[in-house]
N, C-alpha and C positions, 0 to 999 in steps of 0.2 A: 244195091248189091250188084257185083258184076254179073252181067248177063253171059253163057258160055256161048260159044259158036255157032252160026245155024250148022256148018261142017265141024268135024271134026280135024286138029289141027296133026299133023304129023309132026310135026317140031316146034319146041316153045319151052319160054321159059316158065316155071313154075311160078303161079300167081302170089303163091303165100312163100317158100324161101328161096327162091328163083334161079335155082338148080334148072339148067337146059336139060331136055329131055327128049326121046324118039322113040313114039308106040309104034306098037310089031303089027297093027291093024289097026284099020278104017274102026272095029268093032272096041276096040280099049275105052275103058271110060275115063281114063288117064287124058287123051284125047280131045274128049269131048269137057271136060272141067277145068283142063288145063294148069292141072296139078300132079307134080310125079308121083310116084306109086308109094312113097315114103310119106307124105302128106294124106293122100288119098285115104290113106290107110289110119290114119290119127281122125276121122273123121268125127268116130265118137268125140272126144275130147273137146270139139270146137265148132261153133257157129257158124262162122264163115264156111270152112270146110264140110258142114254137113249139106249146108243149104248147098254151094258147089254141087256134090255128090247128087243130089236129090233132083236139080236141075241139069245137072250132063244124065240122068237116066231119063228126063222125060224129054229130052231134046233126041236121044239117040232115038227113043222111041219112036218119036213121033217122023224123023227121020227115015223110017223103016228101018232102023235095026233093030237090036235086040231087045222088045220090051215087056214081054212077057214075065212073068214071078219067075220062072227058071232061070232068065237072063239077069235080073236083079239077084239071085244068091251067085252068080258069076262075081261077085265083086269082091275086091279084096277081102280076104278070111278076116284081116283083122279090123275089119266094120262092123262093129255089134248089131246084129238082126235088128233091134227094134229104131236103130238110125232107118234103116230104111222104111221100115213099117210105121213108126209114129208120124201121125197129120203134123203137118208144116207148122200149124199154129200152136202146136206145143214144143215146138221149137225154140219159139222169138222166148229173147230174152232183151237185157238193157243193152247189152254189146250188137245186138241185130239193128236193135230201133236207134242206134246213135248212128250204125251205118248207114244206114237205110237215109235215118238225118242230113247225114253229110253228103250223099251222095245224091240226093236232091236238090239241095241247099249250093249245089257247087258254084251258081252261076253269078249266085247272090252274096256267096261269102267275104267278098272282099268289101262288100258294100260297111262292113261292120266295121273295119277297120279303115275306112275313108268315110267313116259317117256322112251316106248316101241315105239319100231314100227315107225308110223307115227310121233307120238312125240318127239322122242330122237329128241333133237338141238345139239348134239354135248358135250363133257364132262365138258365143264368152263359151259356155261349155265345148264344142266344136275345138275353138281354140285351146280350150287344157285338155283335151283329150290328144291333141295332134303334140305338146307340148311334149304330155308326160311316155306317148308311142316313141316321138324321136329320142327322148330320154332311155331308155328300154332299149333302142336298138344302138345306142352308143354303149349301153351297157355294156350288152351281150357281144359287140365288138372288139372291149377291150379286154376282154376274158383269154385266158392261154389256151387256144384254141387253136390247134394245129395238127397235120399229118391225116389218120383216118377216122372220119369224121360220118356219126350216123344220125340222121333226123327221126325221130317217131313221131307218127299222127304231123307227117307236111303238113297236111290239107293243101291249100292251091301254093304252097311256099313261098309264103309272104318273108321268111325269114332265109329260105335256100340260096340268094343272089348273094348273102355275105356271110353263111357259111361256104357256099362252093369256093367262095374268093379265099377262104382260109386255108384248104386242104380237098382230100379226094371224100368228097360227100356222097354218102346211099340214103336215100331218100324214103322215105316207106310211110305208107298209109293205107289202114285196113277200106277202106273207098276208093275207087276207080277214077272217079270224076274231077275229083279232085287235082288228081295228078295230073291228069291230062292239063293241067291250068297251070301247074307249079313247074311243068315240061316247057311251057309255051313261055314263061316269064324268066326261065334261067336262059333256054335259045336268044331272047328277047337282049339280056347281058353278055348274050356270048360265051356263055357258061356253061358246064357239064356236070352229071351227078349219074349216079347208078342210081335208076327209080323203079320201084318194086310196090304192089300190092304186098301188103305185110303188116298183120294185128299187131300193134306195139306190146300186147300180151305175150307174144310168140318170144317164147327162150332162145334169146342168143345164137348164134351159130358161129361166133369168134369173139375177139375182144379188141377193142376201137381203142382209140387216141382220145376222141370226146365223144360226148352223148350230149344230142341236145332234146328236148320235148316240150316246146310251148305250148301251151294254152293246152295239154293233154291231160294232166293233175285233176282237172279241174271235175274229169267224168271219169276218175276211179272212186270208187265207193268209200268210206270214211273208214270204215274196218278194214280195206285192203290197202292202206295207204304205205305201212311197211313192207306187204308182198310187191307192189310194184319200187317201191327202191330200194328192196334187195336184189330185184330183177334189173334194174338199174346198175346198179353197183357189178352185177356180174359180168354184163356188157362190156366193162371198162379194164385194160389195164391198169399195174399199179402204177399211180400216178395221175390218171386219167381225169379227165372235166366231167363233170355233169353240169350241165346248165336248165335251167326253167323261169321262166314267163308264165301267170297265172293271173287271174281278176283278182281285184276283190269287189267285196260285195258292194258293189254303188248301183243304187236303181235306174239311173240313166246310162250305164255301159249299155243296154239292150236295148232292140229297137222298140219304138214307142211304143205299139198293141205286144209285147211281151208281158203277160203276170209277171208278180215277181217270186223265186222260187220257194215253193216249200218242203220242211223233210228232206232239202237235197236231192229235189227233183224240180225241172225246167219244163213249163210249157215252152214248144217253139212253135211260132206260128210262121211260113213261107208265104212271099206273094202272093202266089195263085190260091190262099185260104187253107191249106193243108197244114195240121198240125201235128206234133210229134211231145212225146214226152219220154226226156234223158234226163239222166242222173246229170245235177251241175251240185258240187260242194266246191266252197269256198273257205279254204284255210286263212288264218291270220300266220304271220311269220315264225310263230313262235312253235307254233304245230308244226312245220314243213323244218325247224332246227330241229327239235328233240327228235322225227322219223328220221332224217340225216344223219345222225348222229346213234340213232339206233343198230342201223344196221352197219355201221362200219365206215360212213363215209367221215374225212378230218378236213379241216381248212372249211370250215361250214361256215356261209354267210347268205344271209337271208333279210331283206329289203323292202321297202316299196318304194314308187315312184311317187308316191302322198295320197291319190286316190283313186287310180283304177286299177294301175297292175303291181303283184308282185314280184321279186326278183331275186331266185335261186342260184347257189352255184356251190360244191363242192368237189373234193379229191378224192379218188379213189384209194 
């Protein structure tokens, strides 16, 4: 999770829909979370944004400003009392612990998909997993992909260097750390993107040319698989691309010491021995047609590469 300021920032863009903004005081908790007052204020509603909240008050505190319970009812009216008053640990839910995930995981993620490390299986496996990845991204290359262009769930944007090359791409991922990596890898091509902190859950705030979301499917929950591609579909003009990249289920996609998952949930274990456990469901193609297909989306074609990834793409 992003950590807020040891100071408070007087100007900045808003971490979750990145709206620039300028508090009227050192004392604004707008400031110190680095979320405008519009956000700040949705606090209930969202994970990301409560934790935010919860840590620009004990940073201001601890700071010397205002930390006493009187300065905590200072906060925006439309923050439901018990956001402040409920312990942190009733808080976490799957969307925390997958952040939390990634934003740990940042230094090592690409290891997954260069099978380093914990991942190398050996050179025949090695070599169809590198076969059926460049497969995937020739795909998603020749897709009508053009004009304004949004990523959800980058992570280190292993895909961002040829979507930027398509169009004007914003880049969003609810983890910090992440981006700092998919920042460094587009500079790397000479290439530009508007990159934002931003839950791929967060509704819209216009409507794009394409939508792209790989490997994101894969940690929405099995019941909410038509809320998020109708939230998908909203993003888009008419016309518009949706594209996705998603696993399937082969037990050597993950690194060696990974269980493999159950119930549609994922031990993850990190180098350094930390373990996390996310929601991972894995659709066949057949299921990712008929929710396409549900909410609106035509020209539905749905694929795989033979055995690790599948491959999405519909019209708005």
């Amino acid at each position: 999770m992003t950590e807020p300021p040891a100071r408070p920032r007087a100007s900045f863009d808003c971490l979750w829909c990145g709206r620039s903004w300028t508090t009227r005081s050192p004392d604004d908790l707008e400031g110190w979370a680095q979320l405008c007052p519009d956000c700040l204020g949705r606090a209930g509603e969202n994970p990301f944004l409560r934790f935010r909240l919860r840590d620009a008050i004990a940073a201001r505190g601890a700071a010397g400003g205002r930390s006493d319970p009187d300065s905590e009812r200072e906060a925006p009216a439309t923050v439901p009392p018990d956001v402040l008053a409920a312990p942190r640990a009733e808080q976490m839910n799957a969307a925390d612990d997958l952040v939390a995930y990634y934003e740990a995981r940042a230094e090592e993620y690409d290891d997954w998909y260069l099978r380093r490390g914990r991942y190398a299986r050996g050179p025949i496996h090695d070599a169809a997993w590198n076969a059926e990845l460049d497969g995937a991204g020739t795909w998603l290359d020749s897709l009508p992909i053009s004009g304004e262009i949004v990523e959800l769930a980058a992570g280190t944007g292993w895909w961002s260097p040829l979507l930027a090359s398509k169009g004007e791409l914003s880049l969003y991922d609810a983890a910090e750390a992440p981006l700092d990596r998919a920042r460094d890898r587009l500079l790397a091509h000479r290439l530009r993107a508007h990159i934002h902190v931003r839950d791929a859950w967060a509704e819209p705030d216009r409507q794009v040319d394409a939508l792209v979301a790989n490997f994101w499917l894969g940690h929405v929950r099995r019941e909410q698989t038509g809320e998020f591609l109708a939230l998908a579909r909203r993003w888009l003009k008419p016309g518009g691309t949706f594209a996705f990249i998603d696993s399937l289920p082969d037990p050597e996609s993950g690194a060696v010491d990974h269980p493999r998952p159950v119930d549609d949930h994922a031990v993850r274990r990190l180098e350094d021995g930390r373990e996390f456990t996310i929601v991972k469901v894995y659709r066949q193609p057949e299921e990712f047609d008929l929710g396409l297909r549900a909410v609106g989306f035509s020209d539905v074609s749905v694929t795989t590469t033979g055995r690790f990834f599948v491959l999405g793409a519909a019209r708005a």
